[in-house]
ZADO-72180 format. One line per 8 residues: number of its first residue (from 1); for each residue y, x, z of N, C-alpha, C, O, CB. Coordinates in nm, 3 decimals, m for minus. Glycine has a CB too. Example, Ala and Ser with C-alpha at 12.3 -4.5 7.8 and 13.67 -1.06 7.14 Angstrom:
2
1) m0.569 1.319 0.780 m0.450 1.230 0.780 m0.330 1.320 0.780 m0.332 1.424 0.846 m0.447 1.131 0.905; m0.225 1.285 0.708 m0.106 1.367 0.714 0.003 1.290 0.787 0.114 1.341 0.804 m0.060 1.408 0.572
REM end
This chain:
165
1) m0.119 0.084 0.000 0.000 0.000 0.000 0.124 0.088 0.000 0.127 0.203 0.043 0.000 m0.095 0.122; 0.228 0.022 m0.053 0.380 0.089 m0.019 0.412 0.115 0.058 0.347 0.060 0.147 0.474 0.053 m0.031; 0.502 0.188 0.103 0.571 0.219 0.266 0.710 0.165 0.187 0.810 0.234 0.210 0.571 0.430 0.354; 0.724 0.075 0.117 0.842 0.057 0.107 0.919 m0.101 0.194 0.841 m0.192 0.223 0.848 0.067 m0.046; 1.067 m0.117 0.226 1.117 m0.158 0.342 1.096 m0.354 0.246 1.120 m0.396 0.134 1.312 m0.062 0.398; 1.047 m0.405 0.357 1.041 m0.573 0.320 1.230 m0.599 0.245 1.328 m0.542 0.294 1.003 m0.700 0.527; 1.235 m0.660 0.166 1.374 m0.743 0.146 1.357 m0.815 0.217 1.246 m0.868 0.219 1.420 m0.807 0.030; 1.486 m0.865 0.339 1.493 m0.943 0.412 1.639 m1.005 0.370 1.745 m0.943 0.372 1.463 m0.890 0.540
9) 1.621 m1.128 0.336 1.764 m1.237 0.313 1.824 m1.336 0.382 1.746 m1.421 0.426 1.756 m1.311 0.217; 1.963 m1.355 0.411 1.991 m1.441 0.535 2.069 m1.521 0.496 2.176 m1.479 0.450 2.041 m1.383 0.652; 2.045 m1.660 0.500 2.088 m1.782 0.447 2.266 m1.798 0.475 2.291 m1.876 0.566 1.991 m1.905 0.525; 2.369 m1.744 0.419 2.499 m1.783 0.500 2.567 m1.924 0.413 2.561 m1.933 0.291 2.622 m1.631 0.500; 2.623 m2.016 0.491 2.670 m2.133 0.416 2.796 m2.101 0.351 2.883 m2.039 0.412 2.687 m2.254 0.504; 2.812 m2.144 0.211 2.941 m2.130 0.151 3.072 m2.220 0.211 3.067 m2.312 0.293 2.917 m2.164 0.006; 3.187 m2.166 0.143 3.282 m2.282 0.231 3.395 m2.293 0.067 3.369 m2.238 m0.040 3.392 m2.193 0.441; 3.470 m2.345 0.086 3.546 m2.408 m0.010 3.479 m2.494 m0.121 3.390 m2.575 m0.099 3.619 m2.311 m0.066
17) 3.531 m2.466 m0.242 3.475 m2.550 m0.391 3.316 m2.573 m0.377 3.258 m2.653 m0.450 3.502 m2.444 m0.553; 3.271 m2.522 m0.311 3.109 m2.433 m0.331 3.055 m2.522 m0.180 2.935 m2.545 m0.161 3.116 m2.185 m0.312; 3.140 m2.555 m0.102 3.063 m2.606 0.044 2.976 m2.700 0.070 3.024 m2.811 0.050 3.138 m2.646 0.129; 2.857 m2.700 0.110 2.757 m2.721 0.153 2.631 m2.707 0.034 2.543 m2.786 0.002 2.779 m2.840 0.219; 2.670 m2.541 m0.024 2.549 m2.458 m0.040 2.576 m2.354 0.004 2.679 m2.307 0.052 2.497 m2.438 m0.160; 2.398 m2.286 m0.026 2.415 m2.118 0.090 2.418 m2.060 m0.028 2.405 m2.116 m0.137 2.266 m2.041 0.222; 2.445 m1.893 m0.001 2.456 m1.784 m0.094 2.380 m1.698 0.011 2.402 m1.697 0.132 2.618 m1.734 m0.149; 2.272 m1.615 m0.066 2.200 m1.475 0.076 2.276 m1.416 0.082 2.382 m1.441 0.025 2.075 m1.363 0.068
25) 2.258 m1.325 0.145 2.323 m1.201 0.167 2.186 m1.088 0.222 2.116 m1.108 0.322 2.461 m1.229 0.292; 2.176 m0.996 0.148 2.044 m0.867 0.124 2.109 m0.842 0.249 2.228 m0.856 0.277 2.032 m0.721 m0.025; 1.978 m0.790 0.345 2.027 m0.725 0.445 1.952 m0.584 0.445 1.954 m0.499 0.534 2.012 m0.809 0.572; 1.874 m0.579 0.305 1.797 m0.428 0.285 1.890 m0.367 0.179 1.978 m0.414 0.106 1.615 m0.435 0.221; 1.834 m0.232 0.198 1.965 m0.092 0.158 1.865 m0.103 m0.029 1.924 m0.053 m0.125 1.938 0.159 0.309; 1.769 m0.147 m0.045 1.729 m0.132 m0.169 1.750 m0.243 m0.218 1.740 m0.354 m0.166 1.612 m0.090 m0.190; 1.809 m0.182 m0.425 1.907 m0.230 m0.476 1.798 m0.250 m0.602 1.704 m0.172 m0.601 2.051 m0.142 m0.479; 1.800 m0.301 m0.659 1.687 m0.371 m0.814 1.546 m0.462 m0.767 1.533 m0.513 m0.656 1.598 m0.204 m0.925
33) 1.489 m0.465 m0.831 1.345 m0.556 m0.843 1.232 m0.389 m0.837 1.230 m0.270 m0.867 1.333 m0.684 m1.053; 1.141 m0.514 m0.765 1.032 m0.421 m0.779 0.973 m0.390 m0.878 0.964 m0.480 m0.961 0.950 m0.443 m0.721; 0.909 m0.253 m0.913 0.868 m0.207 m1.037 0.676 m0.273 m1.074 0.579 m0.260 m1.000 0.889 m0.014 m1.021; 0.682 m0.327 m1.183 0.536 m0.421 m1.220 0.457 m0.308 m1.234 0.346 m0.352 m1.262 0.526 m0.530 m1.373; 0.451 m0.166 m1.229 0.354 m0.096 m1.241 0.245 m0.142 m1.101 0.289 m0.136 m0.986 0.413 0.055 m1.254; 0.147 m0.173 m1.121 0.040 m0.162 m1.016 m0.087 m0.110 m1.038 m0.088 m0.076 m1.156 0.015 m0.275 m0.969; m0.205 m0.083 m0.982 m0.335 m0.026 m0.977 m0.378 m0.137 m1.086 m0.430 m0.116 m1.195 m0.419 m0.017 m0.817; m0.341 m0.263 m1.027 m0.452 m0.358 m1.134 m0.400 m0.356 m1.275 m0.484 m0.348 m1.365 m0.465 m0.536 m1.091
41) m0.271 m0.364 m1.306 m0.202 m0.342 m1.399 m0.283 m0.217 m1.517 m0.327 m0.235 m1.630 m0.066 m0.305 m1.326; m0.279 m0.113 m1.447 m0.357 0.009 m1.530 m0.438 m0.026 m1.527 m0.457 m0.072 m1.639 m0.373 0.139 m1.507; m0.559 m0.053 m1.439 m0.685 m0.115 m1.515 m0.689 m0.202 m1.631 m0.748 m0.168 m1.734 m0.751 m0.187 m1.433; m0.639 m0.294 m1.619 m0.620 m0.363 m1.735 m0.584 m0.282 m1.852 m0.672 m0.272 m1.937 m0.528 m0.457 m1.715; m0.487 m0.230 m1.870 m0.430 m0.140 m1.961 m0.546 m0.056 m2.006 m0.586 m0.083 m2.119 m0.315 m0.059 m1.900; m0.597 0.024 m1.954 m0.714 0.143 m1.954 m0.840 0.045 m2.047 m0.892 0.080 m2.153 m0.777 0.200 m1.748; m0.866 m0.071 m1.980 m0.979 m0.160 m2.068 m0.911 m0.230 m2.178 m0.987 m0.279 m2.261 m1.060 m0.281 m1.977; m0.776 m0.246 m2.199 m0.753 m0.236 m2.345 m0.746 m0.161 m2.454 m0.770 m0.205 m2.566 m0.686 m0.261 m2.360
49) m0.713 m0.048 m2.429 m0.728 0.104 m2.459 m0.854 0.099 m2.496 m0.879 0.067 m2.612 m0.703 0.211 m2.344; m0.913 0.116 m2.446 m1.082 0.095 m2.481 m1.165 0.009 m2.579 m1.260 0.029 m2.655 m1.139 0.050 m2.374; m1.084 m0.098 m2.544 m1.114 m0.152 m2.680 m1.101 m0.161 m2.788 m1.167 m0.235 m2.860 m1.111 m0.207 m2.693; m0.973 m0.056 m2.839 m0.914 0.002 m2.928 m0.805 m0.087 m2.957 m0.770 m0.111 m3.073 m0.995 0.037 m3.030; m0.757 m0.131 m2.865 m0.576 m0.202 m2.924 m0.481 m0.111 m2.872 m0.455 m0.054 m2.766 m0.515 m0.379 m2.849; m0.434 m0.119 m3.005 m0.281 0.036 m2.990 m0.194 m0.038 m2.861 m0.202 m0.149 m2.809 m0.118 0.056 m3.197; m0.111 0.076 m2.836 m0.035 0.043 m2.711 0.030 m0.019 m2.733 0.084 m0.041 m2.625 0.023 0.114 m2.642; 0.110 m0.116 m2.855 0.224 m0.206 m2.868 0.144 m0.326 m2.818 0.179 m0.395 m2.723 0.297 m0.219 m3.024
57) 0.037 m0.346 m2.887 m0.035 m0.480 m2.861 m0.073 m0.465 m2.730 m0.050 m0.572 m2.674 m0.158 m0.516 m2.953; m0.129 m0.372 m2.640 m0.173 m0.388 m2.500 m0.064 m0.412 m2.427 m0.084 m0.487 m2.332 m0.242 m0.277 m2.443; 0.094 m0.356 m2.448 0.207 m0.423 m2.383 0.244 m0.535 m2.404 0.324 m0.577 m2.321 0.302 m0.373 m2.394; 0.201 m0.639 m2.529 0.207 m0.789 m2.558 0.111 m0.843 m2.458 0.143 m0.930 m2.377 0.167 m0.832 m2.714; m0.040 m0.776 m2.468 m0.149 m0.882 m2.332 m0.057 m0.891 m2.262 m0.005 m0.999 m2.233 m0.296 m0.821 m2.231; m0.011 m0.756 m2.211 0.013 m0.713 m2.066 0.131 m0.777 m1.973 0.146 m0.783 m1.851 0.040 m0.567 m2.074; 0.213 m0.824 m2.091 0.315 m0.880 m2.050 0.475 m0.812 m2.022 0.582 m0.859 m1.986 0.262 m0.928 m1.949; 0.418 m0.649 m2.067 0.554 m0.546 m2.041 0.589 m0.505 m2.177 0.513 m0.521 m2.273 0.526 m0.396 m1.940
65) 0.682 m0.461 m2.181 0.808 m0.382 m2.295 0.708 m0.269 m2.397 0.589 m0.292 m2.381 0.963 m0.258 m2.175; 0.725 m0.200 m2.455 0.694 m0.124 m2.484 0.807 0.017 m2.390 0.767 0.124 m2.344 0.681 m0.160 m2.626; 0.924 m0.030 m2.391 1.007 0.061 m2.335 0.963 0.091 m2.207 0.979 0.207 m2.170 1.136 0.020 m2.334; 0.896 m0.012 m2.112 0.820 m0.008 m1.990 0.752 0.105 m1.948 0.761 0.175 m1.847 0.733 m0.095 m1.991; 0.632 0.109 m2.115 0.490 0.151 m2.092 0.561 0.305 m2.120 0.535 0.402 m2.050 0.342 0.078 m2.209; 0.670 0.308 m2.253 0.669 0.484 m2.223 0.786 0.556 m2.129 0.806 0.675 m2.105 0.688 0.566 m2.377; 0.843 0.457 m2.094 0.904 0.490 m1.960 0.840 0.539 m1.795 0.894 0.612 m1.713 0.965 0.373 m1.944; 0.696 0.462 m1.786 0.628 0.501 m1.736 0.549 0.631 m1.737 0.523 0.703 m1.640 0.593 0.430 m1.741
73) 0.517 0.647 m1.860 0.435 0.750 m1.919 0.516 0.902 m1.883 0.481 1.011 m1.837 0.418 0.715 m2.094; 0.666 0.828 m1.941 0.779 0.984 m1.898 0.777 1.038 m1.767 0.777 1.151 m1.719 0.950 0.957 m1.907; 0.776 0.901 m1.716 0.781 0.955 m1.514 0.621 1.001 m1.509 0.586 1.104 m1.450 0.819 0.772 m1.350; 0.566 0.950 m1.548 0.427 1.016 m1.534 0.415 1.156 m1.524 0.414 1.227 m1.424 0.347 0.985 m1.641; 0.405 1.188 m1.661 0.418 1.301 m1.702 0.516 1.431 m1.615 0.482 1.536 m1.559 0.461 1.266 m1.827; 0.636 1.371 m1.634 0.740 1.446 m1.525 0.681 1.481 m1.393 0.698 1.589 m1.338 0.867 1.353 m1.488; 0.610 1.383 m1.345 0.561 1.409 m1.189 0.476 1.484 m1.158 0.462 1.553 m1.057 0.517 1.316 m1.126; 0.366 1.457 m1.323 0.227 1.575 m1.278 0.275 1.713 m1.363 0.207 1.815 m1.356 0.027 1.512 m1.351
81) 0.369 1.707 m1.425 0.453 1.857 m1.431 0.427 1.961 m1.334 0.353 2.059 m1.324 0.602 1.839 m1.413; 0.567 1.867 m1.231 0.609 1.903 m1.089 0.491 1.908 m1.014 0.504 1.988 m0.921 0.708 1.804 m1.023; 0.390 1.859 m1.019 0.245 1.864 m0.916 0.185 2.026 m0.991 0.142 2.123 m0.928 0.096 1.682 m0.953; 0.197 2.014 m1.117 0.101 2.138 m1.166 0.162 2.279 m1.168 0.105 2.384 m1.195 0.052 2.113 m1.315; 0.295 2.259 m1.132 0.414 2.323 m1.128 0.411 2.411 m0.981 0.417 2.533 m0.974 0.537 2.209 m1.143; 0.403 2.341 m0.899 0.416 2.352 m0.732 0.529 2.328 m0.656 0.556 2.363 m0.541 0.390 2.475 m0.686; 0.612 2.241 m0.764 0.733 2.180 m0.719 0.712 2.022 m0.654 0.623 1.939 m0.673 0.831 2.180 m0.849; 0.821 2.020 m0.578 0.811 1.883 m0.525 0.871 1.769 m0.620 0.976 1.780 m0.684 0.882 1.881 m0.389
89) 0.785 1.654 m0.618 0.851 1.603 m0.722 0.986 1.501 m0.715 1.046 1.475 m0.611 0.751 1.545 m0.784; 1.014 1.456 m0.829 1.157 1.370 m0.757 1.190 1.265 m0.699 1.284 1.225 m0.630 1.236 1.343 m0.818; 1.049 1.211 m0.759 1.056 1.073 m0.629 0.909 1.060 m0.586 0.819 1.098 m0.661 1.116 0.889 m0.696; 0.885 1.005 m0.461 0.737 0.965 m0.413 0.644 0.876 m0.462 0.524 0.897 m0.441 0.740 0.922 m0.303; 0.702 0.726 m0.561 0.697 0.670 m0.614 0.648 0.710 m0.724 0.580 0.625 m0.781 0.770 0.628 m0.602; 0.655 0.798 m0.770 0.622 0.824 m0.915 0.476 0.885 m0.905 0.431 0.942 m1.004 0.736 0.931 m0.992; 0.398 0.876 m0.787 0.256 0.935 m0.863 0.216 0.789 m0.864 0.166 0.804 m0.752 0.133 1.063 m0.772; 0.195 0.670 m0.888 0.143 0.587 m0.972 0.175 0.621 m1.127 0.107 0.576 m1.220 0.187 0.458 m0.929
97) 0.275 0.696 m1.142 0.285 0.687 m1.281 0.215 0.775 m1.303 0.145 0.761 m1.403 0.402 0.692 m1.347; 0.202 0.896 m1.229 0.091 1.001 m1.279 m0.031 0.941 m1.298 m0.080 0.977 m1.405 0.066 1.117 m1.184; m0.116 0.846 m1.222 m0.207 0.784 m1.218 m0.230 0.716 m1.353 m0.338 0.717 m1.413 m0.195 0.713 m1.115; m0.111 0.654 m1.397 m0.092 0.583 m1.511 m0.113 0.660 m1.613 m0.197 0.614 m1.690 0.023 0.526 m1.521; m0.050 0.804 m1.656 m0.094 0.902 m1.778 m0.189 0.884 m1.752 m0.252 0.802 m1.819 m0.065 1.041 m1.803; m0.232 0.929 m1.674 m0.380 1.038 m1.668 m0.497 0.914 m1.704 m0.567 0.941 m1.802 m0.420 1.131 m1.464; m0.522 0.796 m1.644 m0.584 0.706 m1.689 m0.538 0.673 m1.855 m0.617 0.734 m1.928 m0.566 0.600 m1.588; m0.465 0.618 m1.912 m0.429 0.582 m2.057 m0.506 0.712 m2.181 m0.581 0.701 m2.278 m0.232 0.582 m2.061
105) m0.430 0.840 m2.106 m0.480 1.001 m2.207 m0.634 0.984 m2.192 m0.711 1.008 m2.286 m0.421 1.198 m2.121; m0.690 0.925 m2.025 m0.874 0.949 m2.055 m0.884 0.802 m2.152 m0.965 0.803 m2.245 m1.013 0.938 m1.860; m0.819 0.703 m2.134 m0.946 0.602 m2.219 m0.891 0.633 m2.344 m0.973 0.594 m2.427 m0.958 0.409 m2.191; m0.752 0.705 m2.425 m0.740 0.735 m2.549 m0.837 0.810 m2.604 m0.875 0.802 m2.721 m0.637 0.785 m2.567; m0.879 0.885 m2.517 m0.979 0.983 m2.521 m1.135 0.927 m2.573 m1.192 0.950 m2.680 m0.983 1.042 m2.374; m1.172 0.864 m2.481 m1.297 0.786 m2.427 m1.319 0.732 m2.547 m1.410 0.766 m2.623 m1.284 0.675 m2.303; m1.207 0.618 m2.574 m1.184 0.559 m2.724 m1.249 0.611 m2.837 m1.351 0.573 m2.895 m1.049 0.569 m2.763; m1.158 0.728 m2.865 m1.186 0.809 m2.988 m1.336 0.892 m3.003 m1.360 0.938 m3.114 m1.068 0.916 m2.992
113) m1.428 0.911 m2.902 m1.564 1.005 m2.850 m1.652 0.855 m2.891 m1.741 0.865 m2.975 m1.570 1.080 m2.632; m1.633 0.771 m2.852 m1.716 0.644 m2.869 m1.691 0.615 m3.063 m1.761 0.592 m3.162 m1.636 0.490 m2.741; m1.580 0.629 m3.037 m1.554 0.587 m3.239 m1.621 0.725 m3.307 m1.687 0.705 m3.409 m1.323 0.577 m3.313; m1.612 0.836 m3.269 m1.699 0.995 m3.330 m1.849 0.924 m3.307 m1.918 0.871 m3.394 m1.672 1.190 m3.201; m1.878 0.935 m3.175 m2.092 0.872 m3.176 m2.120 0.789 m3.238 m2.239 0.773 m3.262 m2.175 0.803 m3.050; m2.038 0.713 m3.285 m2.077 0.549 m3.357 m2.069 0.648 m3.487 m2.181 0.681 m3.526 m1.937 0.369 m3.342; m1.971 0.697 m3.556 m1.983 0.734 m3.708 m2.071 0.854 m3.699 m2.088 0.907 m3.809 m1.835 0.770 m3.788; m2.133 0.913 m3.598 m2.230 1.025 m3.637 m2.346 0.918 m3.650 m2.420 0.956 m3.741 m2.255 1.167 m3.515
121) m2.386 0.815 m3.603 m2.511 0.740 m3.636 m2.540 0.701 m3.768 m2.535 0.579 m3.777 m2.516 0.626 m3.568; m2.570 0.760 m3.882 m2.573 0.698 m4.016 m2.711 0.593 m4.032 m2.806 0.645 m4.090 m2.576 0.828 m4.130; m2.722 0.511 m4.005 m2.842 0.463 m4.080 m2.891 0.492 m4.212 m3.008 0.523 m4.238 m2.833 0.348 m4.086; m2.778 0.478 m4.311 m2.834 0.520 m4.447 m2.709 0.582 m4.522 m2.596 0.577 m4.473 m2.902 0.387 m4.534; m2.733 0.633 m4.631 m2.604 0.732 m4.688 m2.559 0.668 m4.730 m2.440 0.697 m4.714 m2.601 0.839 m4.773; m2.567 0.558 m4.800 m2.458 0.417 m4.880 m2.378 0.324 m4.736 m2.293 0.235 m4.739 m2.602 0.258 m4.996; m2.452 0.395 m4.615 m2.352 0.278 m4.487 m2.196 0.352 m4.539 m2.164 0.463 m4.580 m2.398 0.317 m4.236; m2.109 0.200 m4.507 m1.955 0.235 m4.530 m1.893 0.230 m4.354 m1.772 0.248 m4.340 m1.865 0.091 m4.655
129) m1.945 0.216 m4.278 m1.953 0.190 m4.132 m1.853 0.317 m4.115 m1.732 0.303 m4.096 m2.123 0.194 m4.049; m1.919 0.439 m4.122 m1.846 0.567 m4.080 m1.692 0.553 m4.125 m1.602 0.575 m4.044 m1.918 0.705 m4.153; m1.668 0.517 m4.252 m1.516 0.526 m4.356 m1.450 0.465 m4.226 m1.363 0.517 m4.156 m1.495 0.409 m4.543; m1.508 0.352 m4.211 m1.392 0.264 m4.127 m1.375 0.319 m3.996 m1.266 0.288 m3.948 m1.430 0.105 m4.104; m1.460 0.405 m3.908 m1.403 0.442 m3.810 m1.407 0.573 m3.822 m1.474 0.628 m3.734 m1.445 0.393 m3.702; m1.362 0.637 m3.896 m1.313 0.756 m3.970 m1.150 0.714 m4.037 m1.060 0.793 m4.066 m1.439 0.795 m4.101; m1.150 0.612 m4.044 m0.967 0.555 m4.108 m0.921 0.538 m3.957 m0.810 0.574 m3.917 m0.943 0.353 m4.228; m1.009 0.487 m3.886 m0.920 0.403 m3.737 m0.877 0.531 m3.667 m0.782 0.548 m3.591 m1.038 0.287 m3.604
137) m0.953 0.601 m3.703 m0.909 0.797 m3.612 m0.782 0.783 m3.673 m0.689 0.726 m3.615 m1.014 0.999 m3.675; m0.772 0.840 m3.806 m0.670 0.885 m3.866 m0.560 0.804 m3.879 m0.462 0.850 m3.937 m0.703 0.924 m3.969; m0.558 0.691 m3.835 m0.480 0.623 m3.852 m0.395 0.592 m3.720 m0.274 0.570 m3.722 m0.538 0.532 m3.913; m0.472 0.594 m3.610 m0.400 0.623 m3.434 m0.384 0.718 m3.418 m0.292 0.735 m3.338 m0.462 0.598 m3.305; m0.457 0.866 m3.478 m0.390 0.961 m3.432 m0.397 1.085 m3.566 m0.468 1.182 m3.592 m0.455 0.999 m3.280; m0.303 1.029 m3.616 m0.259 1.130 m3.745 m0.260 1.310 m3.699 m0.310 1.390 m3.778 m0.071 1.078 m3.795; m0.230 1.335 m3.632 m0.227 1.503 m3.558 m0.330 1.541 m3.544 m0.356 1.650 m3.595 m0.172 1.533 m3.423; m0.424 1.479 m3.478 m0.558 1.512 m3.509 m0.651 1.507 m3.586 m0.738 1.592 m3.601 m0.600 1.491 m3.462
145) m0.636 1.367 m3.661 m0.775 1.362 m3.758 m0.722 1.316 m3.837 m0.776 1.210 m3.869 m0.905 1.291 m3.733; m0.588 1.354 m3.925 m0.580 1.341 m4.085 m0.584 1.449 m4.156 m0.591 1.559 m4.101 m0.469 1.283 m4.132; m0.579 1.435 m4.296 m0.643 1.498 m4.357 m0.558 1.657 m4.414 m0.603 1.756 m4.472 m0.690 1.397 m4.453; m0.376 1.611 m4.350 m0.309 1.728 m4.390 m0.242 1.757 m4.582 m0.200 1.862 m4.630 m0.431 1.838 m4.343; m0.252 1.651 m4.634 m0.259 1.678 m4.748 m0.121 1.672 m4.795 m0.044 1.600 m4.732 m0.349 1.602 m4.808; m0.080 1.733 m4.890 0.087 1.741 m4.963 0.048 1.716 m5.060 m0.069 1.730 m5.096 0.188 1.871 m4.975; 0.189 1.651 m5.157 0.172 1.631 m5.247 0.283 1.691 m5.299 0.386 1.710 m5.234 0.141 1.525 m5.263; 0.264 1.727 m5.432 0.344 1.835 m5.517 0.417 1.699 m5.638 0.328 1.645 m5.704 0.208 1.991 m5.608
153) 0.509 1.666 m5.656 0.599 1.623 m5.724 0.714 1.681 m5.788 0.812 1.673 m5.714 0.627 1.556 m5.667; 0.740 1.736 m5.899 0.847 1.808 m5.979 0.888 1.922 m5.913 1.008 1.948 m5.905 0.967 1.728 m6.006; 0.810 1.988 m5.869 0.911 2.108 m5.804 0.905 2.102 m5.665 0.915 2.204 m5.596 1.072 2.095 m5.842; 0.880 1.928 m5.594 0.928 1.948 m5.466 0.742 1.910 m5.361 0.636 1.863 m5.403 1.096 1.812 m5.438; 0.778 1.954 m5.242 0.653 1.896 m5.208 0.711 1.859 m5.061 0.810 1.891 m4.995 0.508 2.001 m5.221; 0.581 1.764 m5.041 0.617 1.593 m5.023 0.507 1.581 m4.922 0.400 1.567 m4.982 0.598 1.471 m5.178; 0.488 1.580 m4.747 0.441 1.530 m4.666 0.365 1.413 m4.684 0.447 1.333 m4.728 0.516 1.523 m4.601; 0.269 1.363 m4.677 0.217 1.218 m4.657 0.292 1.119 m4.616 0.321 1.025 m4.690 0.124 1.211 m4.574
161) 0.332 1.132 m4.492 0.429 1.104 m4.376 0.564 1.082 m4.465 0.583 0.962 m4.483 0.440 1.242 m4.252; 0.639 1.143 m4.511 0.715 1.140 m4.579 0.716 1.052 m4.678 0.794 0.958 m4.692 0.724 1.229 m4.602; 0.644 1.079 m4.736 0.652 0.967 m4.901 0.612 0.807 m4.886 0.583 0.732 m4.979 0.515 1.027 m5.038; 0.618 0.772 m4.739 0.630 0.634 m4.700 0.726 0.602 m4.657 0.762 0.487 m4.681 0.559 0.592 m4.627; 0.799 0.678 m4.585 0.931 0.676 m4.553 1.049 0.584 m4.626 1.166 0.592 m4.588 0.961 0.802 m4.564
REM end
């Protein structure tokens, strides 16, 4: 659980134009909403991952931003820096987000090792099975498993990446 302080609110009655309704008044020193990152939250996330839905669509299940998920990911990252670093990190709060990389990078992972064993299984040399999860690699993670290829046009040459642009 959090060690963080309960919001406590205290009913005061309005007076003039406004009289006989209340307005609170915060009597805690913390200022925004609580952050939706939770344990169950990443689970969920981690078993979508897994099932191979890119991270835009697992932030539609999920119900968060995309700006959320790599906002999270940044503090993540930042924190297990500072952990691998031997620095203290900047806020206490932030190793859920470490929790959060480190779970998402293993089931990206997990993901992609399950999509490799499935296309090393050939049943027969005419199966088209492999193509397709041989495109789904290259296609989530271009840095690793595409194919690198340029193309030469008049003189100039031309990225993959590029010539969709």
């Amino acid at each position: 659980m959090s060690s963080r302080k309960k919001i406590s609110a205290t009913l005061l009655p309005r007076r003039g134009k406004h009289a006989g309704t209340v307005r609170y008044l915060r009597l805690s020193s913390r200022v925004g909403r609580f952050p939706k990152i939770s344990e169950k939250l990443i689970k969920e996330c981690v078993e979508l991952i897994l099932e191979g839905l890119p991270v835009n669509r697992s932030c539609d299940y999920l119900g968060i931003s995309e700006q959320s998920f790599y906002t999270w990911k940044s503090k993540g990252e930042e924190y297990l820096r500072a952990v691998c670093e031997g620095k203290k990190p900047k806020n206490k709060g932030d190793e859920i987000h470490g929790l959060f990389v480190q779970a998402v990078v293993r089931a990206k992972a997990t993901w992609q090792l399950e999509i490799l064993r499935r296309s090393m299984q050939i049943e027969s040399p005419k199966s088209s099975m492999w193509i397709r999860d041989m495109t789904l690699l290259e296609r989530r993670d271009r840095a690793n498993w595409s194919r690198n290829e340029t193309l030469h046009v008049d003189d100039a040459t031309i990225l993959p990446d590029e010539a969709y642009l």
